[in-house]
Each structure stands twice: as structure tokens, then as C-alpha cells.
Backbone bond lengths (Angstrom), bond angles and torsions (degrees), N, CA, C in turn:
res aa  C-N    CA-C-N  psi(-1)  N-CA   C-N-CA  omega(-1)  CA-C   N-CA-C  phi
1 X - - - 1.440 - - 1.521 107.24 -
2 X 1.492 105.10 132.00 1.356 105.00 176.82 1.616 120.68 -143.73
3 X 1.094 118.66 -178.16 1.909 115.61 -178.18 1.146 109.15 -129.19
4 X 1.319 116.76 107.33 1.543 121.98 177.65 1.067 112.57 -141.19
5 X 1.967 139.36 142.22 1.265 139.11 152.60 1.853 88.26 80.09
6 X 1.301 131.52 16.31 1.466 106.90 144.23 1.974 76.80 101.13
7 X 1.354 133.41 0.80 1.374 120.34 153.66 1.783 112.16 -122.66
8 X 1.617 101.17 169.40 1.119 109.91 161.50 1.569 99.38 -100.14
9 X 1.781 103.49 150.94 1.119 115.02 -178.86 1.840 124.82 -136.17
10 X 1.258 97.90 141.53 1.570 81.46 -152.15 1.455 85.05 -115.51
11 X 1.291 111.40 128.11 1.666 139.14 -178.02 1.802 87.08 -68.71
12 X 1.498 105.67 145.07 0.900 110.42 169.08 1.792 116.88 -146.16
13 X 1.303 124.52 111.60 1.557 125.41 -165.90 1.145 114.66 -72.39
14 X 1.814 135.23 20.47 1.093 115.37 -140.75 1.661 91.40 -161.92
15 X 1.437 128.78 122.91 1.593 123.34 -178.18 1.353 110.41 -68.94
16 X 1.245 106.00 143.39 1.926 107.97 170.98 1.683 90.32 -47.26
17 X 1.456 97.52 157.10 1.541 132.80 -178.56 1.708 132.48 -134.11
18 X 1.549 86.01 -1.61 1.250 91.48 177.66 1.680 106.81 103.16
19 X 1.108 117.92 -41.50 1.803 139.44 -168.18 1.640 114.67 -83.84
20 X 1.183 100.93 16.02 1.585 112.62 168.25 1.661 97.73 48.51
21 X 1.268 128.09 53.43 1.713 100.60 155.16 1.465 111.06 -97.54
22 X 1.342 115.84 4.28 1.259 92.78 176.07 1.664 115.99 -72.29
23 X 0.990 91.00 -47.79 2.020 101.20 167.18 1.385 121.87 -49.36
24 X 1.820 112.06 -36.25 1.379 121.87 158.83 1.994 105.28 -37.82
25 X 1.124 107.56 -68.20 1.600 131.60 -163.70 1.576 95.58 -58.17
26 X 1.027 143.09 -33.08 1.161 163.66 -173.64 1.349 128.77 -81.71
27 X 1.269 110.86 -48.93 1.202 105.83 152.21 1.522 127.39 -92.37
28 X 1.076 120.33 -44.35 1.510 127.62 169.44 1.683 97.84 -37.06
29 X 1.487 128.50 -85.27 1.389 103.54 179.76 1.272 131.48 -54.21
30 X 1.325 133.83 -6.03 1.393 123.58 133.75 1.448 141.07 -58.96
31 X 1.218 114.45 -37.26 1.406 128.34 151.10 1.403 111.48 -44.60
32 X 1.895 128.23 -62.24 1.127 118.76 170.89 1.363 133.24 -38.60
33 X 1.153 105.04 -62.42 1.792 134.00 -174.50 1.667 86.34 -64.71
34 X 1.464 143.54 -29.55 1.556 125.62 -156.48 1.599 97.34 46.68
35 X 1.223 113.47 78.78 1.838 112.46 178.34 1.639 76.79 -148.74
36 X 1.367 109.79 156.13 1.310 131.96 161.91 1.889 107.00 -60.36
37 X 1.421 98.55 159.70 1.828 101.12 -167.04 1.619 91.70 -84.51
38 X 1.406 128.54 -21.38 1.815 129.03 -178.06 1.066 85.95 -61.72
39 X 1.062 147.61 -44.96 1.897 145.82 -162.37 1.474 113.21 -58.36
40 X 1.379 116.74 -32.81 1.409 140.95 -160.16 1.570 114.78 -121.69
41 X 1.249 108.99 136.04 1.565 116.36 -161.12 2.111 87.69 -168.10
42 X 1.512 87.15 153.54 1.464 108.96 176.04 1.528 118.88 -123.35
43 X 1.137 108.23 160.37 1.666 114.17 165.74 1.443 119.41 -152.74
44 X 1.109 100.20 127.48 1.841 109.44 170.08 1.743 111.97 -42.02
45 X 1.598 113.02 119.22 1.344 98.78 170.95 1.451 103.66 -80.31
46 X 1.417 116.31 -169.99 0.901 131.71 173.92 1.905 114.43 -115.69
47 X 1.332 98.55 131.32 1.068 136.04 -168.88 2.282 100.27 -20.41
48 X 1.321 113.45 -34.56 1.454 117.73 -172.10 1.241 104.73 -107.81
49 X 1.855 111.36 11.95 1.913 107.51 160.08 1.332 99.46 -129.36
50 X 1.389 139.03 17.43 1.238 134.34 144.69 1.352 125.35 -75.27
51 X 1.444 118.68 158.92 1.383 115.49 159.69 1.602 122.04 -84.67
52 X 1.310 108.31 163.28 1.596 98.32 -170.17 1.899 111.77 -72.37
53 X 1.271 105.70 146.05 1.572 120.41 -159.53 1.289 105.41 -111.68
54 X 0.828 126.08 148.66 1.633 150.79 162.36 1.608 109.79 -41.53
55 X 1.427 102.69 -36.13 1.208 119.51 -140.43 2.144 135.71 69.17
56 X 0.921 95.73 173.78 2.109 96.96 179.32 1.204 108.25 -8.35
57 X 1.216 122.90 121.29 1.163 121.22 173.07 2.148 133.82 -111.82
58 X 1.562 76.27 -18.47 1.521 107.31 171.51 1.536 90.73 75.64
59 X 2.093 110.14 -140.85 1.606 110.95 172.06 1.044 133.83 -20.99
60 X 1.517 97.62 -61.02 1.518 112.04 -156.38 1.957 94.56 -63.52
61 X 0.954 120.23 -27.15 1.418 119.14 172.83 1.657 115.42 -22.89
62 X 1.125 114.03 -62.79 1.211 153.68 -176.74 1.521 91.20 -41.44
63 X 1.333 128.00 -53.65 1.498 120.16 -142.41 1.979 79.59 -112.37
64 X 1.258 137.55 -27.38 1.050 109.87 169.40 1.850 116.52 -90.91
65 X 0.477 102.84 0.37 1.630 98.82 163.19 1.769 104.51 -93.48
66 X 0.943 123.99 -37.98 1.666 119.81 169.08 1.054 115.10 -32.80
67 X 1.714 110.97 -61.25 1.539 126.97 179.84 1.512 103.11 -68.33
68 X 0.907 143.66 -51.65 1.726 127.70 143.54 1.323 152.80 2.48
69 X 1.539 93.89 -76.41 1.337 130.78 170.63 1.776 96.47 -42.82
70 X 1.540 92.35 -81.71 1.973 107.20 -174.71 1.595 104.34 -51.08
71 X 0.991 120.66 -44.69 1.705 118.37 -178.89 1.912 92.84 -47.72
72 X 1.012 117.10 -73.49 1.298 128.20 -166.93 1.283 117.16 -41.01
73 X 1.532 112.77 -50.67 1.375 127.54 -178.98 1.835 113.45 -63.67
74 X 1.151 91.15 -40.15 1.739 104.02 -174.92 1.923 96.72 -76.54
75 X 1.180 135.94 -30.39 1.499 124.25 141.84 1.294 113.48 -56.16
76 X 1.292 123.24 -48.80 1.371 104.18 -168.44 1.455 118.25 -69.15
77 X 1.360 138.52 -37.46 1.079 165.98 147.77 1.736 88.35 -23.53
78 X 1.020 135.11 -97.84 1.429 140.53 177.11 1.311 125.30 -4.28
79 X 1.097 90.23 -79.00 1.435 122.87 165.06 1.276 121.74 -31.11
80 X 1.346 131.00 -64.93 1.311 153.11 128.49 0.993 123.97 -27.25
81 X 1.167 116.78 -27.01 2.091 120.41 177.70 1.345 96.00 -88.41
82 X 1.298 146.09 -59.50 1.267 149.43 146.53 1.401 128.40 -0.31
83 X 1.369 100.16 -70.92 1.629 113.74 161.61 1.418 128.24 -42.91
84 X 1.531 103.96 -40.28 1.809 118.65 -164.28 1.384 94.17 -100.31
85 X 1.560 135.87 0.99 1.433 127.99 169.51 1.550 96.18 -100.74
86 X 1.133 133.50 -20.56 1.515 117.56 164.46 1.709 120.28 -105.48
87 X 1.526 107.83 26.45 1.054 110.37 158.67 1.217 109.08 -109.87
88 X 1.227 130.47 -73.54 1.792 144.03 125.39 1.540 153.57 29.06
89 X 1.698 82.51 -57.83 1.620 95.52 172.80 1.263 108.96 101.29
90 X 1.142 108.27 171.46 2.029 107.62 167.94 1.390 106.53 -79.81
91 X 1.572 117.69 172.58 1.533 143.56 -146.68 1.838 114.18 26.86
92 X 1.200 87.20 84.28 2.023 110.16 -163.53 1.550 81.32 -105.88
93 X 1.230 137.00 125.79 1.293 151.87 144.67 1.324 115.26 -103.50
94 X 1.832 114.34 151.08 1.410 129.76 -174.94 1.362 112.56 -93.56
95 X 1.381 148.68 106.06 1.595 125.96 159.46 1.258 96.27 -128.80
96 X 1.512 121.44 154.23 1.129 126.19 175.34 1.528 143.01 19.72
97 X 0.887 141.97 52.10 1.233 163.69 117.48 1.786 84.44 150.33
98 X 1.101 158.09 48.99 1.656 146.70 -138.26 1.826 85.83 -178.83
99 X 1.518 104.54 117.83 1.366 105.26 152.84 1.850 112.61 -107.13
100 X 1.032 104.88 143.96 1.712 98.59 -147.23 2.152 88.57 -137.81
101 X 1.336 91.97 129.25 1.531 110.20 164.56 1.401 122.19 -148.78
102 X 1.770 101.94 132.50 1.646 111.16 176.77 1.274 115.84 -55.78
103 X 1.504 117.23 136.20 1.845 125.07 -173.44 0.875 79.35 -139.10
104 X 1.778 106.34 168.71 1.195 113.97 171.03 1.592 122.92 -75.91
105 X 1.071 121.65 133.43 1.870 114.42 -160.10 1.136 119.29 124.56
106 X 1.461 101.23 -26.24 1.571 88.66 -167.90 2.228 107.78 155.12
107 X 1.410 117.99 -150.22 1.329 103.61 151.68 1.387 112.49 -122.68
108 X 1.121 124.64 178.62 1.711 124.39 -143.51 2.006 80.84 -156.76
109 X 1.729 104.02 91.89 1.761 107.18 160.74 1.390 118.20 -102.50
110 X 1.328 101.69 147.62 1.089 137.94 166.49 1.626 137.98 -112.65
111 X 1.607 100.17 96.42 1.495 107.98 -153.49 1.735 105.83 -81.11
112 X 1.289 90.86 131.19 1.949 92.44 171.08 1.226 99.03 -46.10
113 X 1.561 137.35 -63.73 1.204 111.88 -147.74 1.724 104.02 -99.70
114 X 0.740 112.10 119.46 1.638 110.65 -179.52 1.128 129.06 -61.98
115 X 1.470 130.79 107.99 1.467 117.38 -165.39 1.415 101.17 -96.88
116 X 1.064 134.22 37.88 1.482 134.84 144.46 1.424 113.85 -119.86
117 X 1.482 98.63 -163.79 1.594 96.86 157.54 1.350 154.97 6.35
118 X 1.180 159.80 43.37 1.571 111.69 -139.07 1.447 121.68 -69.43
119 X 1.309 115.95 10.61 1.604 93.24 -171.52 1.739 86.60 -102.18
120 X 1.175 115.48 18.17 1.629 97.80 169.04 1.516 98.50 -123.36
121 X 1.694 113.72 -177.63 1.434 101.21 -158.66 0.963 78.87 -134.96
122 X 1.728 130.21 141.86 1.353 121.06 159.33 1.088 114.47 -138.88
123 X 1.565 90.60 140.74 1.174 150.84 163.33 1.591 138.00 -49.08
124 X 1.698 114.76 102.28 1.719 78.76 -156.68 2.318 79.87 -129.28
125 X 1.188 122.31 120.71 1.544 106.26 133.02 1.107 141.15 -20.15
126 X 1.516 124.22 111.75 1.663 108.41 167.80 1.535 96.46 -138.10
């Protein structure tokens, strides 16, 4: 899972099948994150950045990418909480795609998905 171009993106080792997990993967980490599903988008890795697969899995697909999905998110989440306490400051809270801490002024967010740049971070007053 990664953040690029203003989405999160969820790597996926496994070709569509017809059985909708990609939409599974898709919404569930939107559901996680509480971020809108426009926020969230997938892509097929390629075969030499996957791990080795079983191959087709049909249903059960569904329930191992779940356990995936949340593994991933709960790094990503981390990861990101980390970041926004040394941008931030201490008492950094999570809501909706916005990690958000009281400064003096006012609060000072910090959106997971960056609608600029990514190598800049922004920053907004409210």
C-alpha cells in the first residue's frame, strides 16, 4: 500500500477474477482509513513484486486479502501517525483521512492524502 498522485493505493498480487475483490480491497481500506472510496484505487503488481501465490483462489480470495488489506492499513496508519507527530507536535489525533493537532492559533491538519505535491506536506489552519 502506497500514496501517490493525491490516492492511496492498494498493491494487489492477484488478477481480477471476475469476484470483485478488487472493490473488496477498496472499499474495506476506505472503511478502515474512514476516507472516502475516490481516495482509494488499486493496481495489479507485477508478478517480481509479489509474493509467491497459491494461485486462483475464487471466495476465499476475499477473506485473504481482508487479512491483508487491515495488516497493511494498520502500517499505514502508523507510519503516518509517526510522521504527523514530528511534523505536528504532541496530541496528533486521526479522523477521516486528517491527522489533526491543537497549536497555538487554532488546529493545524494534515491530510493522508496530499492534494499537492507529495514531497510537500500540507498544511491547512482551521
Amino acid at each position: 500500500m502506497r500514496i501517490s498522485n493525491e490516492k492511496i493505493i492498494v498493491g494487489l498480487g492477484f488478477g481480477g477474477e471476475g469476484q470483485g475483490n478488487e472493490h473488496a480491497a477498496v472499499k474495506l481500506v476506505a472503511q478502515l482509513l474512514d476516507v472516502p472510496m475516490d481516495w482509494v484505487t488499486y493496481e495489479y503488481l507485477p508478478s517480481n513484486e509479489s509474493p509467491e501465490a497459491f494461485g486462483p483462489g475464487g471466495s476465499r480470495m476475499a477473506v485473504f486479502t481482508a487479512g491483508a488489506v487491515l495488516g497493511a492499513v494498520e502500517e499505514l496508519r502508523a507510519r503516518l501517525f509517526n510522521k504527523a507527530v514530528k511534523v505536528l507536535g504532541n496530541n496528533v489525533t486521526y479522523e477521516k483521512g486528517y491527522f489533526r493537532s491543537s497549536m497555538v492559533g487554532g488546529l493545524v491538519f494534515l491530510s493522508l492524502v496530499m492534494r499537492r505535491s507529495p514531497s510537500h506536506i500540507q498544511l491547512r489552519r482551521g
